[in-house]
MIVEXVEX-641488 format. One record per residue (C-alpha): x, z, y negated; residue in three letters. Coordinates in Angstrom, 2 decimals. Each point is the difference from the previous one (the first is absolute). Example, Ala and Ser with C-alpha at 12.3 -4.5 7.8 and 13.67 -1.06 7.14 Angstrom:
{east: 12.30 up: 7.80 north: 4.50 aa: ALA}
{east: 1.37 up: -0.66 north: -3.44 aa: SER}
// end
This chain:
{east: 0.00 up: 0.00 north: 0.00 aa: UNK}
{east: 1.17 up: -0.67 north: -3.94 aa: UNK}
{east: 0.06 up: 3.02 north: -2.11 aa: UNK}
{east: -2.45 up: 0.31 north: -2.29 aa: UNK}
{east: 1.12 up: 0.45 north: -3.60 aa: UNK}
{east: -2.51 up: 2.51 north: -1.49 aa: UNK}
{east: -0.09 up: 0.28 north: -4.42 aa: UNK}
{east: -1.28 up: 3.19 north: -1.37 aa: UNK}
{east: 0.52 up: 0.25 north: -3.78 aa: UNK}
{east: -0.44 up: 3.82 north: -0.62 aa: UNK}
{east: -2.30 up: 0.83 north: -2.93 aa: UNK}
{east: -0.15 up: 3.38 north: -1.76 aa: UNK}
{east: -3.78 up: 0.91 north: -0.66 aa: UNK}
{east: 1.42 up: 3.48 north: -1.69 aa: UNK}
{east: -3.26 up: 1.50 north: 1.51 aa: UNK}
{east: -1.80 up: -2.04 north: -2.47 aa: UNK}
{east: -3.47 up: -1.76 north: 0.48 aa: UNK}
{east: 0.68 up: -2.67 north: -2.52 aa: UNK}
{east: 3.44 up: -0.57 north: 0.67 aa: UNK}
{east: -1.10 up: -0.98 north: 3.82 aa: UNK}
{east: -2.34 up: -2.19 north: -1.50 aa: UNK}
{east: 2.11 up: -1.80 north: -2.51 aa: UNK}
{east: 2.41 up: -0.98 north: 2.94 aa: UNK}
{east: -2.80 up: -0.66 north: 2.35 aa: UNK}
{east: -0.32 up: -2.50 north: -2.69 aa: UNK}
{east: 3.30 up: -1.16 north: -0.08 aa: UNK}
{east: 0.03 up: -0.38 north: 3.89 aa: UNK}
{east: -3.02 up: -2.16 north: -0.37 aa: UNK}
{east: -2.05 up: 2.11 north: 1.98 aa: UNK}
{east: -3.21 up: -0.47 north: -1.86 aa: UNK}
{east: -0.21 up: -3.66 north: 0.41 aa: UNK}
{east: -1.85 up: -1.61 north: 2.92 aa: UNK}
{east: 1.45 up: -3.57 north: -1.08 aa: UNK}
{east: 3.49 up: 0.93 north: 0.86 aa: UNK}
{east: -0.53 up: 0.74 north: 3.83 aa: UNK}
{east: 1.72 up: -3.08 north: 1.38 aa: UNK}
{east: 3.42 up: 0.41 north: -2.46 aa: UNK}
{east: 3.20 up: 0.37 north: 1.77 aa: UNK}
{east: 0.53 up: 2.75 north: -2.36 aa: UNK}
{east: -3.14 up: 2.15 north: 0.68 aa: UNK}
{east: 0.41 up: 3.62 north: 0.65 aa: UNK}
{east: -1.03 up: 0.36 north: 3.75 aa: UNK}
{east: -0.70 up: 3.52 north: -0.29 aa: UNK}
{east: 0.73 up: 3.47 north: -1.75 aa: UNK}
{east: 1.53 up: 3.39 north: 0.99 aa: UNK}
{east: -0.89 up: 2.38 north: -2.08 aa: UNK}
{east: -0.93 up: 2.06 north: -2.25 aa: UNK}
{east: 0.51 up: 3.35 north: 0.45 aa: UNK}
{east: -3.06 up: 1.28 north: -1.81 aa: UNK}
{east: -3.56 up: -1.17 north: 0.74 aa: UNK}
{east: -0.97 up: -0.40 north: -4.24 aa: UNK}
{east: 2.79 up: -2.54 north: 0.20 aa: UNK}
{east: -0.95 up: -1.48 north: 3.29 aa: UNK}
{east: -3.43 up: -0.39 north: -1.12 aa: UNK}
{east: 0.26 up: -2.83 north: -2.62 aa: UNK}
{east: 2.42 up: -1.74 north: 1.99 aa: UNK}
{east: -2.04 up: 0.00 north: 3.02 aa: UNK}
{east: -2.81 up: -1.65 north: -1.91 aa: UNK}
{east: 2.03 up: -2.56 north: -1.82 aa: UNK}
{east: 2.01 up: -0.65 north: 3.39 aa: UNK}
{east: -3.42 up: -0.85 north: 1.84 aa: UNK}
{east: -0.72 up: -2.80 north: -2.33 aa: UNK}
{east: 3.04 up: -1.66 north: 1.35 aa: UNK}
{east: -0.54 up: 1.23 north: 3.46 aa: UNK}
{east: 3.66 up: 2.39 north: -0.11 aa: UNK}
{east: -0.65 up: 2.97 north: 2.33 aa: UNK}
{east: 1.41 up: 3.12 north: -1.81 aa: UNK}
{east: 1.61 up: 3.03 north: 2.18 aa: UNK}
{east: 0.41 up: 3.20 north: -0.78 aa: UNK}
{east: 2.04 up: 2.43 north: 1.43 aa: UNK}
{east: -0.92 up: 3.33 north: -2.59 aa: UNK}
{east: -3.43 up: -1.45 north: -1.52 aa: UNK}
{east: -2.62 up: 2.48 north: 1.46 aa: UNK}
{east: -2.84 up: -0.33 north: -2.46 aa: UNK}
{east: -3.39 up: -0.58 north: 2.65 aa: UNK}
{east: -1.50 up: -2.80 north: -2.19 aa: UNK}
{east: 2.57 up: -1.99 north: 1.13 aa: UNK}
{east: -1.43 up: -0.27 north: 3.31 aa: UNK}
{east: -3.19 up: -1.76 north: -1.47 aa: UNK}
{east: 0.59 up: -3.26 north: 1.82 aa: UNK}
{east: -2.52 up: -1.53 north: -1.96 aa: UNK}
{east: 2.16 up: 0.68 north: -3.28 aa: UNK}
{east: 3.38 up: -0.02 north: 1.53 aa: UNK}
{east: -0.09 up: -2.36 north: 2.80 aa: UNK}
{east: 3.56 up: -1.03 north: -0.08 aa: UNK}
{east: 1.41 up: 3.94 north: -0.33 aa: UNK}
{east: 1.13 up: 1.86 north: 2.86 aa: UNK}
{east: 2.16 up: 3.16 north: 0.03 aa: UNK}
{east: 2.59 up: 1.84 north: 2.22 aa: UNK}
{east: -1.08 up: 3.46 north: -0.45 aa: UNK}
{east: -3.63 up: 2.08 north: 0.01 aa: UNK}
{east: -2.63 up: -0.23 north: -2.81 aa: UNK}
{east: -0.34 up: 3.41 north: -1.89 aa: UNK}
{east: -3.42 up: 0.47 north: 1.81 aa: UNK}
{east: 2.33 up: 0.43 north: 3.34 aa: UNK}
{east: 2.39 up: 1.95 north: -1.77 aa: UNK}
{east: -2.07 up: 2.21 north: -1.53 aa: UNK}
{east: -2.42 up: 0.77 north: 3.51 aa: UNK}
{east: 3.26 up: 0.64 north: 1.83 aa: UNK}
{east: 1.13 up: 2.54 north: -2.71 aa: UNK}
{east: -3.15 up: 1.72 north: -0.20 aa: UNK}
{east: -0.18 up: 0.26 north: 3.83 aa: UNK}
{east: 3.41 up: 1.31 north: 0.06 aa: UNK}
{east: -0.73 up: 2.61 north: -2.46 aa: UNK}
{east: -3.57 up: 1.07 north: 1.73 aa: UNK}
{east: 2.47 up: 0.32 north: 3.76 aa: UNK}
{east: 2.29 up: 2.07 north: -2.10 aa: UNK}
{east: -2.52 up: 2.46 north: -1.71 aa: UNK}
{east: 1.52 up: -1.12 north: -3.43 aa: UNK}
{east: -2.78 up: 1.49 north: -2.73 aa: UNK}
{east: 2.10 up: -0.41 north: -2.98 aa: UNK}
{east: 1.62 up: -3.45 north: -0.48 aa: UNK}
{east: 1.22 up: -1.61 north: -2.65 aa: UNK}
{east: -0.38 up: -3.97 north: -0.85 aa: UNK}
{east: 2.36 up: -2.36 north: -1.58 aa: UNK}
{east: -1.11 up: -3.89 north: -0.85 aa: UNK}
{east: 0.94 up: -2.78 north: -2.08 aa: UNK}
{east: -3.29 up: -1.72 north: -1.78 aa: UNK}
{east: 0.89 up: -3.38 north: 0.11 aa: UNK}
// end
């Protein structure tokens, strides 16, 4: 078999919603005329934070780019209806969050504090 070259310009979303967006942009991923260019992004890794992911995801569908996520753990991003070409490598927060309260009901915890990022 020939070895298979593999590009992957890294971009810096800084966290930021509308920086993802403005180089979704730049990668072309909004537009649906540009899915037979030699050039076209075939798909995404990343973000790391599902109000990033989010935008992309929805720009990428219009071009048909799946988007995967390997820290993105918001549960609307499992609406397949909305994000039909997002997939991730790690539990919604709805998982997360029944596992952690079953863990504290086994252990008798009573007083437990929470820590969250709203994003």
């Amino acid at each position: 078999t020939e070895p298979c070259p593999v590009n992957y310009p890294l971009h810096n979303t800084k966290g930021a919603p509308l920086v993802g967006v403005e180089m979704a942009l730049q990668l072309g991923l909004g537009d649906p005329s540009d899915l037979a260019s030699a050039d076209r992004v075939d798909a995404v890794v990343g973000a790391s934070r599902s109000s990033v992911s989010s935008p992309v995801a929805l720009l990428a569908s219009l071009g048909r780019v799946p988007v995967i996520s390997h820290a993105s753990t918001s549960p609307t991003l499992q609406e397949k209806g909305t994000y039909g070409y997002f997939s991730r490598t790690i539990p919604s927060d709805s998982v997360t969050a029944l596992a952690a309260a079953q863990t504290c009901f086994h252990f008798k915890f009573n007083n437990v504090a929470l820590m969250y990022v709203d994003d």
